[in-house]
N, C-alpha and C positions, 0 to 999 in steps of 0.2 A: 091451768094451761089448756087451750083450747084445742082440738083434732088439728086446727094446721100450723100450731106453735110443736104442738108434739111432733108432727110430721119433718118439719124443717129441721127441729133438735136430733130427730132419727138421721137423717142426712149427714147431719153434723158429725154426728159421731161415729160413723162408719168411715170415714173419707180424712186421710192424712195428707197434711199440706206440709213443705219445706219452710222452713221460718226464710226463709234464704235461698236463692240459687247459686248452688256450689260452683264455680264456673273460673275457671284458670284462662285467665283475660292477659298473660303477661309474654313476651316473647323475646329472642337472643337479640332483636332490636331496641327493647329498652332498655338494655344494659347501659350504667349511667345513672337511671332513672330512681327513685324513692316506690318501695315495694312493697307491701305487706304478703306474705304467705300463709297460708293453713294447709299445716300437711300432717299426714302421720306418722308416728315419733316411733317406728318399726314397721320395718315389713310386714304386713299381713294384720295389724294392729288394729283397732280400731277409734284409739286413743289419737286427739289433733290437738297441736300447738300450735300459735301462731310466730311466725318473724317478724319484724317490720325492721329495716334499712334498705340501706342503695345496694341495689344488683349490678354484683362486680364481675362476675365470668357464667357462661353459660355452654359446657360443652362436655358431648362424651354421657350424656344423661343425667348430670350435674348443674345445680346451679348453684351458686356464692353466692351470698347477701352481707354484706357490711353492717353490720350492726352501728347506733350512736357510741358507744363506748370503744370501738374498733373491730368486734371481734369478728373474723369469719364462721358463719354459717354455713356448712356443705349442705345442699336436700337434692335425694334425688327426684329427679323432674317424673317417678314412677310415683313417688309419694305425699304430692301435691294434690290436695283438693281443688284448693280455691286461690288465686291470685291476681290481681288487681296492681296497677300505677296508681300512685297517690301523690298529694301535693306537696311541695318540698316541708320541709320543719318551720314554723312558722319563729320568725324573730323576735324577740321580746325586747324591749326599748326602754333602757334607764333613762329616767328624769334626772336632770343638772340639778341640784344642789347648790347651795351657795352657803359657805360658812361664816360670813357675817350678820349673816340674821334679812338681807337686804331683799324684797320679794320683788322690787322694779329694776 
């Protein structure tokens, strides 16, 4: 390793980067909308879970998320790291079949 490969490696290693910017992009206007959250799973925690469904209510420092299976989600809007709108659930399309063996 030469003086300026050591040099740039020293850099390197002093200096912590975010893999991610944590940044809470989501608001009471896109209720409605397909959401993902990362929040933490207790007050004062350090531990983060994430949600993903439709954001169904948003009031009082609360927000609801609808899960795919139905279930509501309460998070308080204090406990949120990171949240983002995402694109709906994409639909997966069955091919016709035909039970006679016929392929025309």
């Amino acid at each position: 390793m030469g003086q300026d490969d050591e040099a740039a490696a020293g850099n390197r290693r002093g200096s912590v980067r975010p893999a991610a910017l944590l940044i809470v992009r989501i608001t009471a206007a896109d209720i409605g909308k397909r959401v993902t959250i990362r929040h933490r799973i207790a007050a004062g925690s350090t531990t983060l879970t994430d949600v993903m469904g439709y954001l169904r209510a948003w009031s009082d420092g609360t927000v609801v998320v609808e899960r795919h299976d139905g279930e509501l989600v309460e998070i308080a809007e204090t406990a949120m790291v990171a949240a983002k709108v995402i694109p709906p659930k994409a639909v997966r399309r069955v091919r016709p079949t035909t039970s006679d063996g016929d392929t025309g």
